[in-house]
C-alpha positions in Angstrom: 0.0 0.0 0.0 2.7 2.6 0.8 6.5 1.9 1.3 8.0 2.2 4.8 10.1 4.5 3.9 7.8 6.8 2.6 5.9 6.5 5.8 8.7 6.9 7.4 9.9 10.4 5.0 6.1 11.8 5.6 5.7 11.4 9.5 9.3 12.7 9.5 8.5 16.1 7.5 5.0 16.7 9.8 7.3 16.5 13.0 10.0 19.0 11.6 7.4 21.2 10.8 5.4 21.9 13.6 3.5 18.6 15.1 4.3 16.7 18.1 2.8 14.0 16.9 1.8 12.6 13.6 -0.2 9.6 12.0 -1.1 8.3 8.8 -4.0 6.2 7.8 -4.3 4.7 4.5 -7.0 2.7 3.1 -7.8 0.4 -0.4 -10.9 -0.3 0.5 -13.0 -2.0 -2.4 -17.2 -1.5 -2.8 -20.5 -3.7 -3.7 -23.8 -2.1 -3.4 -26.5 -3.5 -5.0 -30.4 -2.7 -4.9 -33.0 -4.9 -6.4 -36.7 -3.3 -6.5 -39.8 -3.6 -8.0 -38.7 -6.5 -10.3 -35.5 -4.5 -11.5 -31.8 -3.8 -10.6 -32.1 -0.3 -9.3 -28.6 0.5 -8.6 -25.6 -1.6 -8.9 -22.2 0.5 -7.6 -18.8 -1.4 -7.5 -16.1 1.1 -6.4 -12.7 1.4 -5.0 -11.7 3.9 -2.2 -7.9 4.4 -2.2 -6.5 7.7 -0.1 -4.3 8.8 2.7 -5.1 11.0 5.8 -2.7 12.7 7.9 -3.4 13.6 11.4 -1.1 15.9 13.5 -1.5 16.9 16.9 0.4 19.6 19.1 -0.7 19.8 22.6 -4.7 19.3 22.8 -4.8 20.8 19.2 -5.4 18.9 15.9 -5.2 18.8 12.2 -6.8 16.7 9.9 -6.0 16.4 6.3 -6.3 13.3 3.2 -5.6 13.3 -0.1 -6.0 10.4 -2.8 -2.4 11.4 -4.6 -0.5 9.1 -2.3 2.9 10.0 -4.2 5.7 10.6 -1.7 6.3 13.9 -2.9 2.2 15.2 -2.5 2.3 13.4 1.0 5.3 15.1 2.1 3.8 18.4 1.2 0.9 18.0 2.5 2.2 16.6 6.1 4.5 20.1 6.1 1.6 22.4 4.5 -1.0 21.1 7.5 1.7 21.3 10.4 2.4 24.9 10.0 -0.4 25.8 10.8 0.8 25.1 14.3 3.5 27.9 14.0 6.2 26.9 16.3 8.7 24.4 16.0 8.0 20.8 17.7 11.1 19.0 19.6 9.8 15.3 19.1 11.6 12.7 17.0 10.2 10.3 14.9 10.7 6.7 16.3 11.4 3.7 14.4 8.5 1.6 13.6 7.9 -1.4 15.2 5.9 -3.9 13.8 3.6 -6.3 15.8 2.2 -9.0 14.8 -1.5 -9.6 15.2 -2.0 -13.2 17.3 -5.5 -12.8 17.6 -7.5 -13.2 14.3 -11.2 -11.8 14.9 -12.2 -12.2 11.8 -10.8 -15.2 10.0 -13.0 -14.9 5.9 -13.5 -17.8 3.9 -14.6 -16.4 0.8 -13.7 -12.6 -0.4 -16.4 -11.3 -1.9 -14.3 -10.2 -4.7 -13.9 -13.4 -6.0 -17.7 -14.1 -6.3 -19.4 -13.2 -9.0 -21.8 -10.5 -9.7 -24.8 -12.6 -11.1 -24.3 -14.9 -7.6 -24.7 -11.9 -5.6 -27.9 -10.7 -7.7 -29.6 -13.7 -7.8 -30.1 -14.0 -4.1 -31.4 -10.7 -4.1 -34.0 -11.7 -6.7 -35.2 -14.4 -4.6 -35.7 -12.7 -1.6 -37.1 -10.0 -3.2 -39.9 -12.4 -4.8 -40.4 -14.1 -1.6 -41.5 -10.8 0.2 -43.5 -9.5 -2.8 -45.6 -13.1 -2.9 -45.8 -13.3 0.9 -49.6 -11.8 1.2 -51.4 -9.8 -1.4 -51.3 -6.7 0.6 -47.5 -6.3 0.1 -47.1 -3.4 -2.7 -43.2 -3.1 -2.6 -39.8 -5.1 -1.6 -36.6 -4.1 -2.2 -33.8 -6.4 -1.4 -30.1 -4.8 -0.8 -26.8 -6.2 -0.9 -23.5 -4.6 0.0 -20.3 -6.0 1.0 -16.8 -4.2 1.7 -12.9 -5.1 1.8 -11.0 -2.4 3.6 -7.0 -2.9 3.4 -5.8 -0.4 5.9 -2.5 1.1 6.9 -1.8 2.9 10.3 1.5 4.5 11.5 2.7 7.2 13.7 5.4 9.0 15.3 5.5 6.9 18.4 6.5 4.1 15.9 4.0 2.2 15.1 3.2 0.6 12.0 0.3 -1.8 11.4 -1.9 -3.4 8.7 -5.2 -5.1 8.7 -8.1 -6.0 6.4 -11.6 -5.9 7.3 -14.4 -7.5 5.0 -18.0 -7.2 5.3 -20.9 -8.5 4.0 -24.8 -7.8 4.4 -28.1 -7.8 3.1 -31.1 -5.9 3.5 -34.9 -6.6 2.9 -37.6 -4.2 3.2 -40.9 -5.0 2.4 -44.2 -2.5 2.4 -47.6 -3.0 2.9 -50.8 -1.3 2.0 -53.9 -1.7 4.3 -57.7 0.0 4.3 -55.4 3.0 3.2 -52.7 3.0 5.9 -49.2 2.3 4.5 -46.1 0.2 6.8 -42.8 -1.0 6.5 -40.6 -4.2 7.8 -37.2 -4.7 7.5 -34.6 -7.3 8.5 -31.0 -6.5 7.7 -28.4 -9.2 8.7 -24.7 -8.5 8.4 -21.5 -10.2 9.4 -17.2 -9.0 9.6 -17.3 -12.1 7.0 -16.8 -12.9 3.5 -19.5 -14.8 1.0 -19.6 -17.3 3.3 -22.1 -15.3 5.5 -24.9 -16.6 3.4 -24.3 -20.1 4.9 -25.1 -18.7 8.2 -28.3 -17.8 7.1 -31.9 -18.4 5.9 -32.2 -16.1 3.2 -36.1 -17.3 3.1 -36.7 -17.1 6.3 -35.3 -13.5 6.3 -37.5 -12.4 3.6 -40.4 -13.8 4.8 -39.6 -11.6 8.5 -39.4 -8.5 6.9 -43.2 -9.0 5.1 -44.2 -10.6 8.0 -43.9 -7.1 10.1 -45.2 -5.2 7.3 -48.2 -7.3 7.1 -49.1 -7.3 10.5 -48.5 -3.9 11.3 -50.4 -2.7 8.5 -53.7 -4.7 10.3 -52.7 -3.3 13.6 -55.0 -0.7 15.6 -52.6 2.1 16.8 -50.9 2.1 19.8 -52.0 3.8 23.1 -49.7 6.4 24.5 -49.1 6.8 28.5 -46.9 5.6 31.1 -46.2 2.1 31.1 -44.2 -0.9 31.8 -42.1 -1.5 28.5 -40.5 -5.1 27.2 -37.9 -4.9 24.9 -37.4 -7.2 23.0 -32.9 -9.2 22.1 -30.7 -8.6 19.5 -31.8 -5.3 17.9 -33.5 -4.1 21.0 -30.2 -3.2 22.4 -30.2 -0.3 19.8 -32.0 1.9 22.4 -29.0 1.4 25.0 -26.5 2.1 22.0 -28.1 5.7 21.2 -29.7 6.7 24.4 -26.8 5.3 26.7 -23.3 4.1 24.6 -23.2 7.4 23.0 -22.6 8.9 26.3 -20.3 7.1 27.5 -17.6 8.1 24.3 -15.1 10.1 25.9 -15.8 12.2 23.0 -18.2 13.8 24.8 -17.1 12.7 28.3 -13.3 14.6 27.8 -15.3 18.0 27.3 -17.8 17.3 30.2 -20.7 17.3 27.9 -22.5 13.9 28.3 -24.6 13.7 31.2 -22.6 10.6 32.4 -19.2 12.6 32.7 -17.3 12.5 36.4 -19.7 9.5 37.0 -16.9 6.5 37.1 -17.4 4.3 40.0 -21.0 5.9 41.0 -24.5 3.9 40.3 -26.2 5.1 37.2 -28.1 1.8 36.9 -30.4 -0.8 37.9 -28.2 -3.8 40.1 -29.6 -6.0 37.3 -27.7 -4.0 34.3 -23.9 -4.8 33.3 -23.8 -3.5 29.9 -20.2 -4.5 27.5 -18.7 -2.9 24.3 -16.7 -5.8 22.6 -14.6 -5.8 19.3 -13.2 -9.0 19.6 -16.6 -10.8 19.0 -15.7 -13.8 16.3 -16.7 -12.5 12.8 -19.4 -10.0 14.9 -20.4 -6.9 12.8 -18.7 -4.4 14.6 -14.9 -6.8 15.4 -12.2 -5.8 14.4 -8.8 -6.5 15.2 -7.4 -3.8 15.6 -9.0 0.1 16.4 -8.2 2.9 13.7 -5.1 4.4 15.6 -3.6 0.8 15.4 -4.8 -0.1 19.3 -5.8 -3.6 19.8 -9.8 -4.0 20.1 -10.9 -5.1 24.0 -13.7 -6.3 26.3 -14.6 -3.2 27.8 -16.9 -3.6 30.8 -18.9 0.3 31.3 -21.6 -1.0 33.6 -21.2 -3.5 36.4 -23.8 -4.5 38.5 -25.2 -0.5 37.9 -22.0 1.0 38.6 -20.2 3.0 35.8 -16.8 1.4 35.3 -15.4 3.2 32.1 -15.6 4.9 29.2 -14.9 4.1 25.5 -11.4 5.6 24.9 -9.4 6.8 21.7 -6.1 8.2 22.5 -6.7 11.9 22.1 -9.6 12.1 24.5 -7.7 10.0 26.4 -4.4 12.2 26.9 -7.3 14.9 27.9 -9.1 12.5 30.8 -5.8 10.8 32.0 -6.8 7.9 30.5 -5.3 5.1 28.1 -7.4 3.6 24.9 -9.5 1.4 25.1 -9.0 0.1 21.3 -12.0 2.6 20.8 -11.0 4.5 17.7 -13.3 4.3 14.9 -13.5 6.5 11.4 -15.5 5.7 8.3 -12.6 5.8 5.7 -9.5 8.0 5.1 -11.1 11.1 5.1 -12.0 11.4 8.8 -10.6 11.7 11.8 -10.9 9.0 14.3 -12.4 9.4 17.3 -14.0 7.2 20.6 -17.0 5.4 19.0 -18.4 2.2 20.0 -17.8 -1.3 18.6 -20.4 -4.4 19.5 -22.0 -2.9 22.2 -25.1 -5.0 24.5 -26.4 -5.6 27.7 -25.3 -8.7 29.9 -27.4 -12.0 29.8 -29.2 -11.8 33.4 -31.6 -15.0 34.5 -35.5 -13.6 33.5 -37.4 -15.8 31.2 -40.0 -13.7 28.7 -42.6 -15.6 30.5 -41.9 -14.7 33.7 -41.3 -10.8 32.5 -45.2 -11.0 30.5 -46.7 -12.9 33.1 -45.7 -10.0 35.9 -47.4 -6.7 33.6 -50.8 -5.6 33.9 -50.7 -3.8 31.2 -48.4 -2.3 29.0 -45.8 -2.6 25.5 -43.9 -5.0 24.2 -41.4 -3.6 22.1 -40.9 -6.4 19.4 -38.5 -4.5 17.0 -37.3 -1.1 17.2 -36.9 1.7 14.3 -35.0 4.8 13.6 -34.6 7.1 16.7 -33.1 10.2 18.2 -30.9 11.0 21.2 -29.8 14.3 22.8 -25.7 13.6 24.1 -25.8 16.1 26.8 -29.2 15.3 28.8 -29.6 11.8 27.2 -33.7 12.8 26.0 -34.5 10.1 23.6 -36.9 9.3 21.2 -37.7 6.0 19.1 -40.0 4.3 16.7 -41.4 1.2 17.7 -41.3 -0.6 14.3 -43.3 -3.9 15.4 -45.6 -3.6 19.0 -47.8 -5.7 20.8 -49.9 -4.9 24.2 -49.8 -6.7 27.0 -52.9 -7.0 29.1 -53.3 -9.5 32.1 -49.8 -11.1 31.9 -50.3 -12.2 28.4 -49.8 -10.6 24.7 -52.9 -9.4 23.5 -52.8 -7.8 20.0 -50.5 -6.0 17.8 -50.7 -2.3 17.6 -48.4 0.0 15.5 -47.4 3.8 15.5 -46.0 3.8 19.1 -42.4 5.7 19.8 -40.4 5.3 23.7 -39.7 8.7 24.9 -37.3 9.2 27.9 -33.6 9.5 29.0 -31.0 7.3 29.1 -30.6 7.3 33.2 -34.0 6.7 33.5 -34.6 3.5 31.9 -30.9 2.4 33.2 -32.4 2.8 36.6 -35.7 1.0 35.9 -34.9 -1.8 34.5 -36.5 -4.3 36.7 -35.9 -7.9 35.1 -33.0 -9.2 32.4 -33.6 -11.9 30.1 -31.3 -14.9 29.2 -31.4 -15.3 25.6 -28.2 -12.4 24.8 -28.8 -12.0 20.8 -26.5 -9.2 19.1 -27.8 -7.6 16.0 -26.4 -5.3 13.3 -26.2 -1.5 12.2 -24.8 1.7 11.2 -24.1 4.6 13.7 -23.4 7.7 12.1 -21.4 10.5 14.5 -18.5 13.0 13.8 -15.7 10.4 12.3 -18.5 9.2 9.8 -20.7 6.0 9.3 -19.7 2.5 10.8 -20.3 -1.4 11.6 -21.7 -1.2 14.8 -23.2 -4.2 16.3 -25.9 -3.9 19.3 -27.3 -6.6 21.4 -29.3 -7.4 24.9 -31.4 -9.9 25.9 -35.1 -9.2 26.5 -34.9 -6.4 29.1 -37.9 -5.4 31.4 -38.3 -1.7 32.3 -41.2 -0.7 35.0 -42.0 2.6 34.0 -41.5 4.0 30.4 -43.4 6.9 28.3 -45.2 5.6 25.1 -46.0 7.5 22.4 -49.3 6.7 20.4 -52.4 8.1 19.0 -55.1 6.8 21.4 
């Protein structure tokens, strides 16, 4: 990808100008996206990303810059033309690189999706996208989406280190729309995996279809939801998306390092229910969000935030790090070359705890059970959320009762930490993309079923 030496040359001229410390981060990262809808290949992109970014830092103070001419002499002069900006001269030296070598593989790939071919790829998207349409007369659109990725990347700095890695990706996405007495919905089910091709032998690409107009179907039939105060049942896997936005983001020292997350000078104080222990992982075998290694080169960890209620850390990148006193926590995420990492979250879920569902339905009166969750909001400071239910059922007597559609959760992150009264066993992780200031990323999120005793719903009764 880029010659030691140049490396070497480039980090060397961002030092003697100006920075105290400098990094590079380059990327050949090739591209499938694929859309089939409405019996047709709507878009088909294959691309290649190839680029290098250059960050320098001098005291608390950064500069970010990237450029896709990776010739030695265009790197050079940008790495001098970004550092004086810093105006005074820098006493560091460059140290030679060291190279370690990676023991741990989290995500061993079969099959690169590169070496399947495109009609292979588009076929499976034809299928599924004929199961949906066929599921129930009242479906009126699928789509079916495929995209997979195979990022080479490159990361050195002035502290000498030097590391490579490769990431592949691969995922599909069905969504399926109904039309009902007039009233319009939407299901979706979107698996993804840190594997190659061989993800689709994971996986029931029927039975994933069939999911996504399953939702639509019944939610389309569904009386809207009531709206009050209630006890609230999330539901594994994707559920956990509510702890990712309302809580994980929170927790990014991002926000912590300039005191504005409402969980900042918290470590070691209760913010939760006894019942909550809640993990960010990037070592996860072949999880969506792995990796093994962070984007400044850290290994990826097991990081514990929530034990038994009690905050026990952060998510760490080294910047925000050197500004809290506090070393990574193989946190460091950025979409591609032309961001900026910062502290962002990898595969992050709630701990198993020893609830059945049963046992959780049997104890509400009345109230929601959250089934599958939809696109949301989150305030970082105060932690005020707000989220779609996508799939809803009421519970009345201990039992469900009937499906009911159009609700939304709104609250804050402490509150439903604190209120969580029961904790399922069945831990399921699920997949998505969380968008923030270093770009768009694999991020996987996960719980088990999780009880909460008093939640705000959202409805139009």
């Amino acid at each position: 990808m880029l010659d030691k030496k140049v490396v070497y040359n480039v980090i060397t001229a961002a030092i003697d100008s100006g920075a105290d410390f400098a990094e590079i981060f380059a990327e050949d990262r090739i591209n499938t996206n694929l859309l089939f809808s409405d019996n047709k290949i709507e878009n088909a992109v294959l691309g290649n990303d190839f680029g290098v970014g250059i960050r320098l830092i001098k005291g608390f103070n950064t500069i970010y810059a990237y450029t896709n001419d990776v010739s030695e002499n265009n790197l050079i002069s940008v790495a001098k033309e970004a550092a004086r900006a810093f105006k005074s001269p820098s006493q560091k030296k460059v140290m030679n690189f060291i190279n370690r070598d990676i023991e741990i593989n989290n995500t061993p790939i079969k099959i690169y999706p590169a070496d399947v071919e495109l009609k292979k790829k588009l076929d499976i998207l034809r299928h599924s996208h004929d199961i949906m349409l066929n599921y129930d007369e009242i479906i009126v659109q699928a789509s079916s989406a495929y995209a997979d990725s195979d990022q080479k990347i490159l990361i050195a700095n002035s502290e000498g280190l030097f590391e490579r890695d490769r990431r592949v990706r691969t995922r599909i996405m069905q969504n399926a729309v109904a039309s009902y007495n007039g009233d319009i919905q939407s299901g979706s089910s979107s698996p993804g995996a840190a594997m190659g091709f061989e993800f689709f032998d994971t996986i029931d690409i029927d039975d994933i279809a069939k999911e996504a107009a399953r939702v639509a179907v019944t939610m389309a039939k569904s009386p809207y939801a009531p709206s009050g105060k209630m006890p609230v049942i999330m539901d594994n896997a994707f559920g956990g998306v509510l702890f990712h936005e309302a809580c994980g983001h929170g927790l990014e020292a991002e926000f912590v390092s300039k005191n504005s997350s409402v969980y900042a000078g918290k470590l070691g104080e209760k913010i939760a229910s006894d019942l909550v222990t809640a993990i960010d992982d990037g070592t996860i075998k072949n999880q969506w969000g792995s990796s093994n290694i962070d984007d400044e080169g850290t290994p990826t960890q097991r990081n514990v935030l929530i034990e038994n209620g009690v905050l026990k850390s952060y998510l760490v990148d080294n910047l925000n790090g050197k500004r809290m006193g506090m070393k990574s926590t193989g946190s460091a995420r950025r979409q591609s070359y032309k961001y900026a990492p910062t502290s962002r979250m990898n595969n992050t879920f709630i701990d198993k705890g020893n609830s059945s569902f049963e046992e959780m339905v049997s104890g509400v009166d009345f109230g929601l059970y959250a089934a599958k969750l939809g696109g949301g909001s989150v305030d970082v400071v105060t932690g005020e959320f707000n989220f779609a239910v996508m799939e809803g059922y009421i519970i009345k007597n201990g039992k469900i009762d009937h499906s009911v559609k159009g609700a939304s959760l709104v609250g804050t992150g402490l509150e439903v930490l604190k209120n969580i009264d029961m904790i399922g066993k069945d831990l399921k992780l699920a997949e998505g993309v969380c968008g923030a200031s270093s770009g768009s990323i694999p991020a996987g999120v996960g719980q088990p079923q999780v009880r909460i005793k008093g939640l705000t719903v959202g409805g139009r009764e």
